[in-house]
Structure formats: C-alpha cells, structure tokens
C-alpha positions as a printed Julia matrix, in Angstrom:
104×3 Matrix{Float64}:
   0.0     0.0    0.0
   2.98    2.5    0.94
   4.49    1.73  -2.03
   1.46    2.22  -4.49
   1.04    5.71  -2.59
   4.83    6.54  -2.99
   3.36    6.29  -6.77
   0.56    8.15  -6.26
   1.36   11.45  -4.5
   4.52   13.11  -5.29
   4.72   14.57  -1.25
   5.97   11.01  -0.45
   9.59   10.54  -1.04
  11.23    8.35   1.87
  15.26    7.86   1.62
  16.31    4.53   0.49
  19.24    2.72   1.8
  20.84   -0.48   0.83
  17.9    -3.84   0.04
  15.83   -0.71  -0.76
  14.94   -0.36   2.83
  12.5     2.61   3.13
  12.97    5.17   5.8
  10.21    7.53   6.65
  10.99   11.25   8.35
   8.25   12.34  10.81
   6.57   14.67   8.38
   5.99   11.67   5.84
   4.67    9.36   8.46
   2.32   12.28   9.22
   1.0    12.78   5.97
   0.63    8.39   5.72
  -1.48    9.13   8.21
  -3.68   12.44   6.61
  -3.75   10.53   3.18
  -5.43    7.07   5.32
  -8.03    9.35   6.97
  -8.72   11.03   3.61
  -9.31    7.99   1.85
 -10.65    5.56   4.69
 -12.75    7.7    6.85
 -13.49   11.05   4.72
 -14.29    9.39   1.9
 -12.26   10.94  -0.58
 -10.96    9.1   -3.85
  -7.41    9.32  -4.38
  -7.75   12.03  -7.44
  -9.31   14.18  -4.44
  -7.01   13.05  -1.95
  -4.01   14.44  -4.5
  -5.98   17.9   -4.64
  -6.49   18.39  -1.65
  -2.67   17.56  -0.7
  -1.65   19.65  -3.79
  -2.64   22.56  -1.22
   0.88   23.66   0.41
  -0.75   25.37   3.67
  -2.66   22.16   3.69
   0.25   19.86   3.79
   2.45   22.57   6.08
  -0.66   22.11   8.8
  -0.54   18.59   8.55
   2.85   18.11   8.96
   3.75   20.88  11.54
   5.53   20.75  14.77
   2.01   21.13  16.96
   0.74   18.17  14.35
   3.35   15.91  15.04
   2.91   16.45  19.31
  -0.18   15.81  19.01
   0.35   12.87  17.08
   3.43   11.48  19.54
   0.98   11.98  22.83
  -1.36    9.78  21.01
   0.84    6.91  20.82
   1.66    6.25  24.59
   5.72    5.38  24.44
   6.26    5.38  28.08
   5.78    2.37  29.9
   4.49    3.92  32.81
   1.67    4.76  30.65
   0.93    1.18  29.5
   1.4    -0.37  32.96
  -0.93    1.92  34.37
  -3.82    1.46  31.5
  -2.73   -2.33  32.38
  -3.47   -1.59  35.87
  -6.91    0.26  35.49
  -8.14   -2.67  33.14
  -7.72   -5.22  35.68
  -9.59   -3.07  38.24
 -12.24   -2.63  35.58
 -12.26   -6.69  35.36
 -12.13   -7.17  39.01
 -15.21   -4.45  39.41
 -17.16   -6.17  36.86
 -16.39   -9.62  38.4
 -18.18   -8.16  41.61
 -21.16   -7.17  40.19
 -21.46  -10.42  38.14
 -21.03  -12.28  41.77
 -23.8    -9.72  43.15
 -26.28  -10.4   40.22
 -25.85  -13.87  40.68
C-alpha cells in the first residue's frame, strides 16, 4: 500500500538505503497518516485526496511541529503509561467480576 502511494502522491519521497529499505521522516509518516483518513474515513478518492494535498498550507498544517505532538501523545511510548492502563483494566475486570457475583 505505501508503495502504491509513494506512486501516487509526489509529497511522499522516503530515503532509500541499501535492500531498498525505506525510511520515513516524521513529516511523511504524518502525511501516511492524513492521506489514510482522507481515503478511509473522509471518503475521498485518491484524485481528491491528491488535490487536496496539492494545497501547500494544507500539507504545512498537517505536517507541523504542533501536528506531530499531538500525534506522539497519542501513541503512549512510556511504559508507565501502559502499565498503568494495564493496571486500570484489571480493576475494571475485578469491578465487573463483583457485580457479576452480586447479580448472581
């Protein structure tokens, strides 16, 4: 799929190294991301998609410092943030096991 959209939209040009090993820069991965919600949950077709990435104030939003924060805080890459979702799941089970053994 990457490689059919490398194709497709001229933005996308990740640096090759040896076995043609693809690297993508955080701005690319970025606009991956814009040009999947575009096409999967917009609903735009990728002739669209292109036009509306042929806008440069467009793409400079989408790839902007503030864009990629908020994208990094949305990936949790702390542990302490996974052990503690971790954590509150179990209590959630533990709760619900509770009220099972009260409804019982």
């Amino acid at each position: 799929m990457l490689r059919y959209w490398e194709q497709e939209f001229s933005q996308l040009k990740p640096t090759t190294r040896r076995g043609n090993r693809r690297y993508y820069q955080q701005a690319e991965i970025l606009l991956i991301r814009k040009i999947r919600e575009l096409l999967y949950f917009d609903g735009f077709t990728i002739q669209g998609a292109k036009g509306k990435l042929s806008d440069r104030q467009f793409v400079k939003d989408t790839t902007s410092k503030e864009a990629i924060e908020k994208a990094q805080a949305e990936l949790p890459l702390d542990d302490s943030v996974v052990s503690q979702s971790s954590m509150d799941l179990n209590n959630f089970k533990a709760q619900l096991s509770d009220i099972l053994k009260v409804l019982k």
